[in-house]
Backbone bond lengths (Angstrom), bond angles and torsions (degrees), N, CA, C in turn:
res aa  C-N    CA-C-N  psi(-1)  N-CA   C-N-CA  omega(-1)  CA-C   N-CA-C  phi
1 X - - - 1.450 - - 1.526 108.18 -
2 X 1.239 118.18 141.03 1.483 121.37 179.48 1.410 116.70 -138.09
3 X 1.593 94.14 138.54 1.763 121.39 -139.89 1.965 99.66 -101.63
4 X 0.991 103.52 151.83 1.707 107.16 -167.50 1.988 76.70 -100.69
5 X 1.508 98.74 95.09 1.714 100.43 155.17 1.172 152.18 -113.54
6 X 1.264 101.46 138.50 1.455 132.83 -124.43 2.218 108.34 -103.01
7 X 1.236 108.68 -7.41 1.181 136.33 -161.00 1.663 109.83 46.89
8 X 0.916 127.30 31.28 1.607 134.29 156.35 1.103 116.11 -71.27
9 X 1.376 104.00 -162.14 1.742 114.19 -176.57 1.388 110.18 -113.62
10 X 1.184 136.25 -35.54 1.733 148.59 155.88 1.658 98.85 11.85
11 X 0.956 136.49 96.55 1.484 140.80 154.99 1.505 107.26 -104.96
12 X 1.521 95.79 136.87 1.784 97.46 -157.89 2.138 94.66 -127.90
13 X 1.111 118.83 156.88 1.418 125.29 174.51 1.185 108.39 -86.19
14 X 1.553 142.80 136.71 1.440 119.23 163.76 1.752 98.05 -108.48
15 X 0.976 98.41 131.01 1.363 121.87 -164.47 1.913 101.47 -61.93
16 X 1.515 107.91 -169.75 1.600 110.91 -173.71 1.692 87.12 -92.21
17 X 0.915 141.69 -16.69 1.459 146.27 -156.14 1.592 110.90 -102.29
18 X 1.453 97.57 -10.44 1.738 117.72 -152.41 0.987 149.28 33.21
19 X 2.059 88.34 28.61 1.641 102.33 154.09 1.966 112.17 -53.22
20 X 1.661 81.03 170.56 1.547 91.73 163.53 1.643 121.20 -108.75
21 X 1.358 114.19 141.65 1.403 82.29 170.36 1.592 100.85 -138.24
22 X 1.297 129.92 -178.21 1.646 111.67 -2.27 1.668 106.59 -61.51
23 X 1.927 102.64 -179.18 1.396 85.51 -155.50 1.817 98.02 -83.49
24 X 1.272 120.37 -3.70 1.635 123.94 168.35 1.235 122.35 -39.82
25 X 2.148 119.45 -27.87 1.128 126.87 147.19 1.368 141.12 -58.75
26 X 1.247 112.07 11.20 1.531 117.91 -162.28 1.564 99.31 -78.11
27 X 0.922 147.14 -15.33 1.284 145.81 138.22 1.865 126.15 -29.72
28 X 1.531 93.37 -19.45 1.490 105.17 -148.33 1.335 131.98 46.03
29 X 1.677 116.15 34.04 1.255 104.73 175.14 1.738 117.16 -86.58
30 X 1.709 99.13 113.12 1.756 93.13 172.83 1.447 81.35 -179.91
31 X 1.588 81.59 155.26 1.688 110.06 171.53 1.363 125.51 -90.64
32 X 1.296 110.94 -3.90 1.761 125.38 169.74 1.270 106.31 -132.26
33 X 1.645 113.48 160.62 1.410 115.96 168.67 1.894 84.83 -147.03
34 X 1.466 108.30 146.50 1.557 113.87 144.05 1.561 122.32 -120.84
35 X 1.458 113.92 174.65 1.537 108.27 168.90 1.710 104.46 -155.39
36 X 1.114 124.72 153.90 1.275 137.11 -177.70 1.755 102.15 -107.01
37 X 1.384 116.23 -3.20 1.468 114.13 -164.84 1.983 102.65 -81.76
38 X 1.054 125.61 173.65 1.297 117.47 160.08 1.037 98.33 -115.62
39 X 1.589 119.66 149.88 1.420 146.21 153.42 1.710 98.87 99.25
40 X 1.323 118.99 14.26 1.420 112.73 173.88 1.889 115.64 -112.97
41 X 1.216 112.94 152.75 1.832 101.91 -148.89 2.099 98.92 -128.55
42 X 1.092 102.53 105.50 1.287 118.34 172.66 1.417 97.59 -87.77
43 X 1.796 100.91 135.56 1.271 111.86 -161.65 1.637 99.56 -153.56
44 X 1.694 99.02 125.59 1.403 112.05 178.66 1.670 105.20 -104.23
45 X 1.428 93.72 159.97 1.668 126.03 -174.02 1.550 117.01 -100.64
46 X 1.546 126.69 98.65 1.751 114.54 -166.69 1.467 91.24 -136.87
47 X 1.516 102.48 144.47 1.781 117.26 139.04 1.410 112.71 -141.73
48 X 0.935 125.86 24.70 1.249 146.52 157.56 1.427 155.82 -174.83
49 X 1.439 74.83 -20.50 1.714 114.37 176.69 1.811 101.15 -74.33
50 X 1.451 122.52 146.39 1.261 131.96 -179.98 1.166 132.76 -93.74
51 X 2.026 118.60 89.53 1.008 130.17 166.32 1.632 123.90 -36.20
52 X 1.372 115.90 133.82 1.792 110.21 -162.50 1.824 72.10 -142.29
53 X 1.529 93.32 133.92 1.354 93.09 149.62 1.907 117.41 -138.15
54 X 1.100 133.11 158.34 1.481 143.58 -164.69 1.183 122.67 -96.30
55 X 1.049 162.39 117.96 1.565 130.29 137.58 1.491 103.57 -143.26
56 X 1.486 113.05 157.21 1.304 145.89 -159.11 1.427 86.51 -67.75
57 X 1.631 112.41 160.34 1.714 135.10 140.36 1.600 105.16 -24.54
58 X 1.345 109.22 -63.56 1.075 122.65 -150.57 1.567 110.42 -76.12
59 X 1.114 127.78 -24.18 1.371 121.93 -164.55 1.352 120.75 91.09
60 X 1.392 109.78 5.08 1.898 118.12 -157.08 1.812 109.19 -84.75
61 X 1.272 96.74 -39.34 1.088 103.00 -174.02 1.767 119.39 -139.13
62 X 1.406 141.53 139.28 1.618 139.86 176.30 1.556 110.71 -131.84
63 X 1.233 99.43 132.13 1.691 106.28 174.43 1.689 96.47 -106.26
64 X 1.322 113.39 -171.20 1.657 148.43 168.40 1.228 94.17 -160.62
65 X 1.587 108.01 140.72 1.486 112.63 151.65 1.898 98.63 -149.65
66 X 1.399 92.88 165.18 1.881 113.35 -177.36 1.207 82.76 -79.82
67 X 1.312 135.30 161.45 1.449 168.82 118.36 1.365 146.11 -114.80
68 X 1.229 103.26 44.88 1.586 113.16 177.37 1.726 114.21 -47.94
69 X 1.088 114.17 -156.55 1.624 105.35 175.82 1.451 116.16 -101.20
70 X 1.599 111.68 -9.55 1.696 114.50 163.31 1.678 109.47 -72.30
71 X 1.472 113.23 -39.17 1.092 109.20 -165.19 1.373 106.92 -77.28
72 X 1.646 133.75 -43.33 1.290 121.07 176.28 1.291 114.48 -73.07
73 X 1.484 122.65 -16.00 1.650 99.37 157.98 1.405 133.91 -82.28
74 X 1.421 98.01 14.77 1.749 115.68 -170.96 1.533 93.86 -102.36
75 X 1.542 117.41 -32.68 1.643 112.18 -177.91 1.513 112.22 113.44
76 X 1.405 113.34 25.88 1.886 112.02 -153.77 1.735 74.28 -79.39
77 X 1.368 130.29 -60.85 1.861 126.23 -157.56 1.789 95.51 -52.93
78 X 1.809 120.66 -34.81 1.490 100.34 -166.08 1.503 98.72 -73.16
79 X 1.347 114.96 -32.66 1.619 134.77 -171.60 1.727 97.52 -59.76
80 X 1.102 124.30 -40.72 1.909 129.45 171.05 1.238 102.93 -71.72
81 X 1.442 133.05 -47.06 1.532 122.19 -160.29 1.623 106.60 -63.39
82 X 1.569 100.92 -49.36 1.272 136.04 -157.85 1.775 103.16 -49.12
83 X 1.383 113.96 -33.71 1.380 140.34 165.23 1.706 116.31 -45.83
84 X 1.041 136.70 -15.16 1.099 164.46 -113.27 1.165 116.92 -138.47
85 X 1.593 153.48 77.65 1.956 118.37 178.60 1.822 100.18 -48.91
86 X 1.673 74.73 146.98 1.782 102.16 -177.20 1.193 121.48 -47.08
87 X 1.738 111.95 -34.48 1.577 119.73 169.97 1.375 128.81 -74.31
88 X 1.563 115.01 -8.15 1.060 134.87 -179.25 2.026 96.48 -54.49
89 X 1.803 101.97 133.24 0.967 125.60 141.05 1.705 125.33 -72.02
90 X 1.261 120.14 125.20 1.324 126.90 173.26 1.259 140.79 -127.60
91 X 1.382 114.99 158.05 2.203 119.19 -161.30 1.643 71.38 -111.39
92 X 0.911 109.69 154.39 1.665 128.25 167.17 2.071 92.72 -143.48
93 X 1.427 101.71 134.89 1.510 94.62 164.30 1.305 97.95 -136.09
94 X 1.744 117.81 145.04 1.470 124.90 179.31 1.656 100.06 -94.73
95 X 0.844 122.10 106.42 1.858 131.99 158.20 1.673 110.41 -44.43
96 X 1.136 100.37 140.64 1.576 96.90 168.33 1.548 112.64 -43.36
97 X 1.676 119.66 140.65 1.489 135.19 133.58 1.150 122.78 -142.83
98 X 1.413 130.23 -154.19 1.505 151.95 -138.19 1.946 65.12 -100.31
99 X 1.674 88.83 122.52 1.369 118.44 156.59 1.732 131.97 -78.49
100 X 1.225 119.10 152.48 1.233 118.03 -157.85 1.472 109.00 -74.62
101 X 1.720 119.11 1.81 1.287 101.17 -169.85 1.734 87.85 -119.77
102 X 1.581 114.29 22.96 1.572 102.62 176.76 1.581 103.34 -142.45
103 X 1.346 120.86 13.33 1.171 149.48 -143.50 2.115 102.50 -109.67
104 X 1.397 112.63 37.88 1.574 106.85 -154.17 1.679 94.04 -80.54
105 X 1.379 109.33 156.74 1.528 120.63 168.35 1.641 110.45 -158.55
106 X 1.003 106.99 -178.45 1.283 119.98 -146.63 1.905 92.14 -107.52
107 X 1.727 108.02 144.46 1.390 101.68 154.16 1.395 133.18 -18.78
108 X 1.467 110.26 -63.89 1.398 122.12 -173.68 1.935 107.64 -57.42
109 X 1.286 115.80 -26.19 1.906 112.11 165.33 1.216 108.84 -79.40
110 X 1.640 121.83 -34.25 1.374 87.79 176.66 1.631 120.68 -74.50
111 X 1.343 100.98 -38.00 1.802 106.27 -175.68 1.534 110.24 -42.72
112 X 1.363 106.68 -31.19 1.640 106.93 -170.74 1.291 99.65 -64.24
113 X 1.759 127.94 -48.08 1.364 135.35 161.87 1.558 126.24 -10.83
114 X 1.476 76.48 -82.56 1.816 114.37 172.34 1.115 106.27 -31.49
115 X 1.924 129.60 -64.69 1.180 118.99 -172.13 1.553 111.54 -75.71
116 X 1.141 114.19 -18.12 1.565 101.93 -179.11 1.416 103.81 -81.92
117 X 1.126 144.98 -32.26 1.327 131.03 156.23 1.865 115.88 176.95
118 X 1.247 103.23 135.79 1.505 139.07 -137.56 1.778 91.97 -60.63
119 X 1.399 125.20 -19.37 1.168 135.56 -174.15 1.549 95.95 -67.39
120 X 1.130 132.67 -55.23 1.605 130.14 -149.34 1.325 88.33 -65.45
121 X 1.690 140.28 -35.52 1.781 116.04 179.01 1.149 120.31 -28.24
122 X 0.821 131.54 -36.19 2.025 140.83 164.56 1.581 96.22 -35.82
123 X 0.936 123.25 -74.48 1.393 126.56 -162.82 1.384 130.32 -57.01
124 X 1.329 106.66 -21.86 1.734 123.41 -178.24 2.012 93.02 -101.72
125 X 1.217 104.77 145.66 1.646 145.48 173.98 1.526 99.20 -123.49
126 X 1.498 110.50 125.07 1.702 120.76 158.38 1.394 98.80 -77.55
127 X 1.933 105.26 142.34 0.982 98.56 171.88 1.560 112.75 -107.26
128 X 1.263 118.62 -155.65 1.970 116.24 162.52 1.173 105.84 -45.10
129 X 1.709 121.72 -65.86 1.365 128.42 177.27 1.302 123.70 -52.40
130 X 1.266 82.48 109.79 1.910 89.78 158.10 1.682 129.10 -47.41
131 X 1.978 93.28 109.20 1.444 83.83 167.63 1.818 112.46 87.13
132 X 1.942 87.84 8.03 1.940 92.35 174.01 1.585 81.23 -136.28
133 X 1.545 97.43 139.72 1.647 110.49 166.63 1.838 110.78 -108.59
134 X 1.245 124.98 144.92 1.665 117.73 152.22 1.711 105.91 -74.00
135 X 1.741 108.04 136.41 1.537 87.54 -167.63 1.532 89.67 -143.42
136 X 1.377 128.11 139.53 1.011 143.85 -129.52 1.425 93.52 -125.44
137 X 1.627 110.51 108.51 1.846 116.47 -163.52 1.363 81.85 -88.64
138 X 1.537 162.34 -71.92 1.128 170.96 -81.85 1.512 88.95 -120.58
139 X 1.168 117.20 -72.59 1.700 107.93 171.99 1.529 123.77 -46.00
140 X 1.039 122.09 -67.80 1.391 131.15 158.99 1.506 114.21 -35.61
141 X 1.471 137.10 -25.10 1.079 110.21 165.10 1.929 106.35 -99.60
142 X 1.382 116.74 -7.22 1.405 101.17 168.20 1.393 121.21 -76.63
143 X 1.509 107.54 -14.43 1.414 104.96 160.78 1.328 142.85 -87.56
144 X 1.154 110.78 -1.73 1.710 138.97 148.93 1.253 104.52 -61.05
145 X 1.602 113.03 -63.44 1.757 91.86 172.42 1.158 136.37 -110.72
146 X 1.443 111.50 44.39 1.623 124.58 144.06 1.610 107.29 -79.46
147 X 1.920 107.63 -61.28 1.391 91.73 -170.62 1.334 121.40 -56.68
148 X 1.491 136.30 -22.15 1.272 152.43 -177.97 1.595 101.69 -36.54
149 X 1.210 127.15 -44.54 1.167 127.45 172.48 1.769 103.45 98.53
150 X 1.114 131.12 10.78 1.431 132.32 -115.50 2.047 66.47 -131.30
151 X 1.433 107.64 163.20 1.747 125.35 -176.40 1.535 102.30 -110.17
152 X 1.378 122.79 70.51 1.318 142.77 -167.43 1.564 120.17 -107.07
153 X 1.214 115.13 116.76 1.379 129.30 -179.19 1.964 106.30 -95.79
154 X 1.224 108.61 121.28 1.282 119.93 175.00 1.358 160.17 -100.19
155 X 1.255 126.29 86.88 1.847 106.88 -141.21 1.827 98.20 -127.77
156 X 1.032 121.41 169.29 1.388 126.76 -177.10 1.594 108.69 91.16
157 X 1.297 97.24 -159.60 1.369 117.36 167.83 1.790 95.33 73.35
158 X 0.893 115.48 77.62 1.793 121.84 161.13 1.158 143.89 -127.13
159 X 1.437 93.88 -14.63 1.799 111.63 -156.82 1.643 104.29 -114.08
160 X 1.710 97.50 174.58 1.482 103.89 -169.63 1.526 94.93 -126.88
161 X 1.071 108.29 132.68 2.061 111.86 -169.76 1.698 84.42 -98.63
162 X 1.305 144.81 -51.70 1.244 144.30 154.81 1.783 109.23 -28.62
163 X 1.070 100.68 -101.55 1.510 110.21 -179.28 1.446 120.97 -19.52
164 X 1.562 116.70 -53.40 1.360 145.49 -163.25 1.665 117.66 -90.51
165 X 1.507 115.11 61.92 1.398 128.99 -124.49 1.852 86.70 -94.95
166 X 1.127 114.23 -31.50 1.434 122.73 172.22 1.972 127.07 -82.61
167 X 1.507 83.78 -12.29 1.943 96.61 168.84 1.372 99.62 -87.85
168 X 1.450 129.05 -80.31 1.144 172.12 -136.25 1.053 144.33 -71.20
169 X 1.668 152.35 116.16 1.493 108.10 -163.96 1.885 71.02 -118.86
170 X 1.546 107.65 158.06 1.230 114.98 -174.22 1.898 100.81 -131.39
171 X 1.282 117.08 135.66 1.508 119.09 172.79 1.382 105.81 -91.13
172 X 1.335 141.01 -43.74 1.202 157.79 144.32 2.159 104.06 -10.76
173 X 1.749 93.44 -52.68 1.740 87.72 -149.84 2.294 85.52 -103.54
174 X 1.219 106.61 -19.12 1.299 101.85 170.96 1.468 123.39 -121.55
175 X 1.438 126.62 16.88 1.385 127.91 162.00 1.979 98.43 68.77
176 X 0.941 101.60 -161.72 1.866 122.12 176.59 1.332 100.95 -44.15
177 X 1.049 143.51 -43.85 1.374 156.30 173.74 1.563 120.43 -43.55
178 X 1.238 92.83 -44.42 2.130 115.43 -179.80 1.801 83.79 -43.04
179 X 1.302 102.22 150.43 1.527 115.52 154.50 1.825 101.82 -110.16
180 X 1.541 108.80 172.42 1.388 112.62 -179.92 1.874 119.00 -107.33
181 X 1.294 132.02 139.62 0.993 147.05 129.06 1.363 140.09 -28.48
182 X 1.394 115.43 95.46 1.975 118.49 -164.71 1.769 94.38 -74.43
183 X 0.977 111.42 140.37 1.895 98.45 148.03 1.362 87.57 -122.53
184 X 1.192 107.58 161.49 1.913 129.15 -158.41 1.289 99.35 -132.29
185 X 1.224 140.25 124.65 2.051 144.81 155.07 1.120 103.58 -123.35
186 X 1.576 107.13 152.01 1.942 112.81 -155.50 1.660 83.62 -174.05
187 X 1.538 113.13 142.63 0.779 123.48 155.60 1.528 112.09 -91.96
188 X 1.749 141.50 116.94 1.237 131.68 173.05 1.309 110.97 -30.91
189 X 1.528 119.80 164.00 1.352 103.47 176.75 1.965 90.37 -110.11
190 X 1.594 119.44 163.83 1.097 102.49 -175.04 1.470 139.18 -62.51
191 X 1.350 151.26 149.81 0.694 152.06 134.87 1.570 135.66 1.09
192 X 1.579 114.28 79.39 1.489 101.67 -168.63 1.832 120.40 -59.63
193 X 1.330 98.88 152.02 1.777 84.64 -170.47 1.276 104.98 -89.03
194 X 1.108 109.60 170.89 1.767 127.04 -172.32 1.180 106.14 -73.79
195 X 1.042 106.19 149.83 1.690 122.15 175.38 1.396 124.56 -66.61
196 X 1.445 123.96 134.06 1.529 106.92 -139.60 2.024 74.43 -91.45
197 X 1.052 82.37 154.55 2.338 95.11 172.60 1.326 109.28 -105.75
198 X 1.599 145.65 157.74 1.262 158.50 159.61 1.476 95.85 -77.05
């Protein structure tokens, strides 16, 4: 199912029916979706922005959500975890984006940081320019889910969708022009059993 995103925090369920809910999403506006159903496929939208996807120990349940740097300072990864029972063990994977050494922003992204909590200074580099930092989306969202408090296993997050001009499509390195990147999460559906033999 594919979500009209919005760089917020809005994480929505897509139902066994493949409604959305709640039903206030019927628009599909949100930057996450999860589902507990099998064989139904929540699907995020990237060219630079940082595809995250979720799922339990168990296999029970998988999210995706967008995470650009509006959206994780809006809370869309606490808004995905949050999806989750609390005891839940979790895979988190970071999808390719805009790398930390091509990744520039302005004072005003990091401060938004800053006030949400004093840990993300790690993540911003001053650059020559006055008043522009290189700022590191991949860090900044592993530090969302450290503080999360949450029993999270972590893998990805390496690549440069900028830099990586032959992987990649980048909005950042090609303007209106960039095309977009699906990431896809699905629970398999089960396994039919074998046919019993005489």
């Amino acid at each position: 199912h594919w979500l009209n995103q919005v760089h917020g925090s809005c994480v929505v369920e897509l139902a066994p029916d493949g409604a959305l809910r709640p039903a206030s999403a019927g628009r599909g506006e949100a930057d996450g979706a999860w589902c507990d159903a099998r064989g139904l496929v929540v699907a995020i939208m990237t060219a630079d922005c940082l595809p995250v996807v979720v799922c339990d120990d168990e296999g029970r349940r998988v999210a995706a959500c967008h995470a650009g740097w509006r959206g994780l300072a809006a809370g869309v990864l606490d808004a995905t975890l949050a999806v989750f029972p609390p005891a839940s063990t979790l895979h988190v994977w970071l999808g390719p984006a805009i790398g930390p050494t091509a990744f520039e922003v302005g004072a005003e992204v990091r401060q938004v940081f800053l006030e949400r909590d004093a840990v993300h200074e790690s993540a911003f580099v001053a650059t020559a320019s006055p008043g522009k930092y290189l700022a590191d989306i991949y860090a900044l969202a592993r530090q969302v889910l450290i503080q999360s408090g949450r029993d999270v296993a972590v893998s990805g997050g390496g690549r440069c969708t900028v830099s990586e001009v032959e992987c990649f499509h980048s909005h950042r390195r090609d303007g209106v022009r960039s095309g977009r990147m699906a990431t896809l999460a699905w629970l398999d559906p089960p396994l039919a059993a074998p046919p019993l033999t005489s």
